[in-house]
Residue frames as a rotation matrix with the C-alpha (Angstrom) as fourth column:
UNK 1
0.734 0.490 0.471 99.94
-0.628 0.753 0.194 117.71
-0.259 -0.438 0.861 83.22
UNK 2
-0.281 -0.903 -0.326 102.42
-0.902 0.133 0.410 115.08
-0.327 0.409 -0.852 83.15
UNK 3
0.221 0.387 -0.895 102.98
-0.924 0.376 -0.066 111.93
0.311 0.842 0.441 81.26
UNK 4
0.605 -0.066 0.793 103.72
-0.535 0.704 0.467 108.05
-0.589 -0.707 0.391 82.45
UNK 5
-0.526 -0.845 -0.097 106.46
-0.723 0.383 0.575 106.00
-0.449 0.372 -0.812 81.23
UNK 6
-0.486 0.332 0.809 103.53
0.642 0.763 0.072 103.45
-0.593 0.554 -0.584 79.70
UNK 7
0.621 0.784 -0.023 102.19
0.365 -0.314 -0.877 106.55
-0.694 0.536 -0.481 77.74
UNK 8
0.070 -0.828 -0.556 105.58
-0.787 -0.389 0.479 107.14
-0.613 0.404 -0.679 76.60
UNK 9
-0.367 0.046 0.929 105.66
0.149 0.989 0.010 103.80
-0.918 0.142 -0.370 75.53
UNK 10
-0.242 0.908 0.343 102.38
0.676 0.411 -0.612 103.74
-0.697 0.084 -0.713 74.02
UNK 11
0.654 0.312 -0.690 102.76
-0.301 -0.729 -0.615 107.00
-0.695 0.609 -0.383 71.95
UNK 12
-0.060 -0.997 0.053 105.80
-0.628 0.080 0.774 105.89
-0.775 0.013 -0.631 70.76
UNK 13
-0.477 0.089 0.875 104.45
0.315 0.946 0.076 102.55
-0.821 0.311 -0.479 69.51
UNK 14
0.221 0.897 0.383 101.63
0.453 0.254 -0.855 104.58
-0.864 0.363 -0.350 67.45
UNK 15
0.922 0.058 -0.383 103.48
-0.303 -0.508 -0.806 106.62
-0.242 0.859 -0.451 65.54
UNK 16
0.876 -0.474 0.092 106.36
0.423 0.662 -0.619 103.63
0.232 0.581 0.780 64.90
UNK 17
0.731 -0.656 0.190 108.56
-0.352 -0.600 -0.719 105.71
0.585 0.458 -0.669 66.54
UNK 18
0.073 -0.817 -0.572 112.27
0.643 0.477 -0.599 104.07
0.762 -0.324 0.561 68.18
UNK 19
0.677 -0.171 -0.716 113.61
0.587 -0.461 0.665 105.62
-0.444 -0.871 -0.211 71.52
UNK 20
-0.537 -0.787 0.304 116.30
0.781 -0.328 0.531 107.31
-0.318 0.523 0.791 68.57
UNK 21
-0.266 0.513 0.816 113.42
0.631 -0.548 0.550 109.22
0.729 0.661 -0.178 67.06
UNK 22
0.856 0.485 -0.177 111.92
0.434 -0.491 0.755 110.63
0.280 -0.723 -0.631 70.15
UNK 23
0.061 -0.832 -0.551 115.47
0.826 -0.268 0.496 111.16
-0.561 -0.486 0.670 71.20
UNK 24
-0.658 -0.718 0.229 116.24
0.724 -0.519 0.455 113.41
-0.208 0.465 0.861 68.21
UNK 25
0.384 0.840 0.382 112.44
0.502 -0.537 0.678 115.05
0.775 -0.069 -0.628 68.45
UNK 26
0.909 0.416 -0.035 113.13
0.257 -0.492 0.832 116.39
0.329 -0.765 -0.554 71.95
UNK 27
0.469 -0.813 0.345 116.79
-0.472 -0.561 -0.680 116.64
0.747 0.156 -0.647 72.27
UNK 28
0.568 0.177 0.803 116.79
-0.742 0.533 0.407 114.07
-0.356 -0.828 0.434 74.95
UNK 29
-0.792 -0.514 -0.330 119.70
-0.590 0.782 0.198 111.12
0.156 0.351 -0.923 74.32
UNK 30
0.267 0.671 -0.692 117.79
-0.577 0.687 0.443 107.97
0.772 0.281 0.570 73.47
UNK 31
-0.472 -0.618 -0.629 119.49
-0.050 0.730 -0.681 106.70
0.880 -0.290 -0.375 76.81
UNK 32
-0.948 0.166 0.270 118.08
-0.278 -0.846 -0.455 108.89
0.153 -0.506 0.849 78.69
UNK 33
0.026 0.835 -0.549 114.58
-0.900 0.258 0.350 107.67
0.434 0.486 0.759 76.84
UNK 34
-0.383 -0.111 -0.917 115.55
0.120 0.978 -0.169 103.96
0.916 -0.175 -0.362 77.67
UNK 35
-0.732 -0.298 -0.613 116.02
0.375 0.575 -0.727 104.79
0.569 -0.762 -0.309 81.07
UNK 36
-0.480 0.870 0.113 112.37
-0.870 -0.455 -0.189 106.99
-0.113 -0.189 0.975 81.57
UNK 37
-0.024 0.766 -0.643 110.66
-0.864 0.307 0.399 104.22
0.502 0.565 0.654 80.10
UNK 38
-0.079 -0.278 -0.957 112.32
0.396 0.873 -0.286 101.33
0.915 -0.401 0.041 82.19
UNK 39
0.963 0.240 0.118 111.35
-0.012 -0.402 0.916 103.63
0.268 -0.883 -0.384 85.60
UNK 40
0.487 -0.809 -0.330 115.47
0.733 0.584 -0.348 103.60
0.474 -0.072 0.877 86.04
UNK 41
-0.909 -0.413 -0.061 115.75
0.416 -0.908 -0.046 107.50
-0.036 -0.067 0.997 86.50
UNK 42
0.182 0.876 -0.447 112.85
0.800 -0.396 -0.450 110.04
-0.571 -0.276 -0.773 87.38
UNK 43
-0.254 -0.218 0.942 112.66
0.845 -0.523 0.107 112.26
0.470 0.824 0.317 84.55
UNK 44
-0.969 -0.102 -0.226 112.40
0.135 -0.981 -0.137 116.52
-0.208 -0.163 0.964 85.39
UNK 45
0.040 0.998 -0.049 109.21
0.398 -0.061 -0.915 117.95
-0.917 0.017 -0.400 85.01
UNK 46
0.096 -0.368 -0.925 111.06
-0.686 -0.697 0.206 119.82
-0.721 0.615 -0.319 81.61
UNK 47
-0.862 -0.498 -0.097 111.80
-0.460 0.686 0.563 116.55
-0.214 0.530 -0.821 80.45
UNK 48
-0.464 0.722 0.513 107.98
0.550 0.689 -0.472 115.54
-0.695 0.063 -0.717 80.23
UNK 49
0.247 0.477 -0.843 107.22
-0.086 -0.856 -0.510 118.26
-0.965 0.199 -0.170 79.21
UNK 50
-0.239 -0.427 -0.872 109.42
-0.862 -0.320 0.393 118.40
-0.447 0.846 -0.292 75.83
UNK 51
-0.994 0.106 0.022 108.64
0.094 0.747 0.658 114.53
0.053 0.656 -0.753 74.98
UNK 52
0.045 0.985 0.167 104.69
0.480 0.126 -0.868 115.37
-0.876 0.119 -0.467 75.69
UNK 53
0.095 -0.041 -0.995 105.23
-0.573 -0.819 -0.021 118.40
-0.814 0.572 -0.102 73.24
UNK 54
-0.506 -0.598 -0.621 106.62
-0.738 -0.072 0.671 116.40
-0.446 0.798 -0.405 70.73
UNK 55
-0.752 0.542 0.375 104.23
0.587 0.809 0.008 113.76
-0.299 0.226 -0.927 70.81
UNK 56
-0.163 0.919 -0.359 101.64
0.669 -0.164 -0.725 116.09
-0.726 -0.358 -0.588 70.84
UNK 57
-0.399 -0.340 -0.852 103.28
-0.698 -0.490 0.522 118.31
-0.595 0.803 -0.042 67.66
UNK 58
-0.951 -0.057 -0.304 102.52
-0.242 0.749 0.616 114.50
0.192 0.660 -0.727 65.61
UNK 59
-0.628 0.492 -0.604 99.57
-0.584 0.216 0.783 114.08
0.515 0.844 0.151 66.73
UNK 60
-0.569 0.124 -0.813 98.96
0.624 0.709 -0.329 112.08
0.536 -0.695 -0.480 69.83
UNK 61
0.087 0.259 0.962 96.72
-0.730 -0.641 0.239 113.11
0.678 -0.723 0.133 72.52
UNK 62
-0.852 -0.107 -0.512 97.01
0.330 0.649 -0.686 111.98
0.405 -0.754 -0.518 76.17
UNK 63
-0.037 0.996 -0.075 94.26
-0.051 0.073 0.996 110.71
0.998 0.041 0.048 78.30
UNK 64
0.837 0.191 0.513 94.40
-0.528 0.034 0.849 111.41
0.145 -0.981 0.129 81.80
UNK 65
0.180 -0.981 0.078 97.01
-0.965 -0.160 0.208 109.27
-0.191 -0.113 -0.975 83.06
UNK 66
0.428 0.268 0.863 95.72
0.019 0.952 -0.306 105.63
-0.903 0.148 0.403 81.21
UNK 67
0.369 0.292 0.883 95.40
0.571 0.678 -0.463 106.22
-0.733 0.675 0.083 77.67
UNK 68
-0.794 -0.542 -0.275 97.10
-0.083 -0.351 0.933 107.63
-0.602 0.763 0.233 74.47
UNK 69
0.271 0.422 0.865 95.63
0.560 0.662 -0.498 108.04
-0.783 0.619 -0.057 71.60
């Protein structure tokens, strides 16, 4: 299942974490990260994948396609 660019957000925020951190969780440059989150570039389906994973390694779960938690 994939993830939205406000649940990217939105995990982010809960576990305090910078577009650097996620970057160096998933192997993804933190530009890269910028530009998912700002809708600038359409991310791979590999590339959701690896930043859901990593959210989901810490702790997060995703709701459907609204809500984090």
């Amino acid at each position: 299942m994939s993830i939205t660019t406000a649940q990217i957000r939105g995990a982010r925020g809960i576990l305090n974490w910078s577009q650097s951190d996620l970057a160096e969780r998933t192997g993804i440059s933190a530009t890269s990260i910028g530009s998912i989150e700002n809708n600038q570039s359409t991310p791979r389906e590999s590339t959701l994948k690896a930043i859901r994973q990593a959210f989901e390694k810490n702790g997060i779960e995703f709701i459907g396609l609204d809500g984090v938690r």
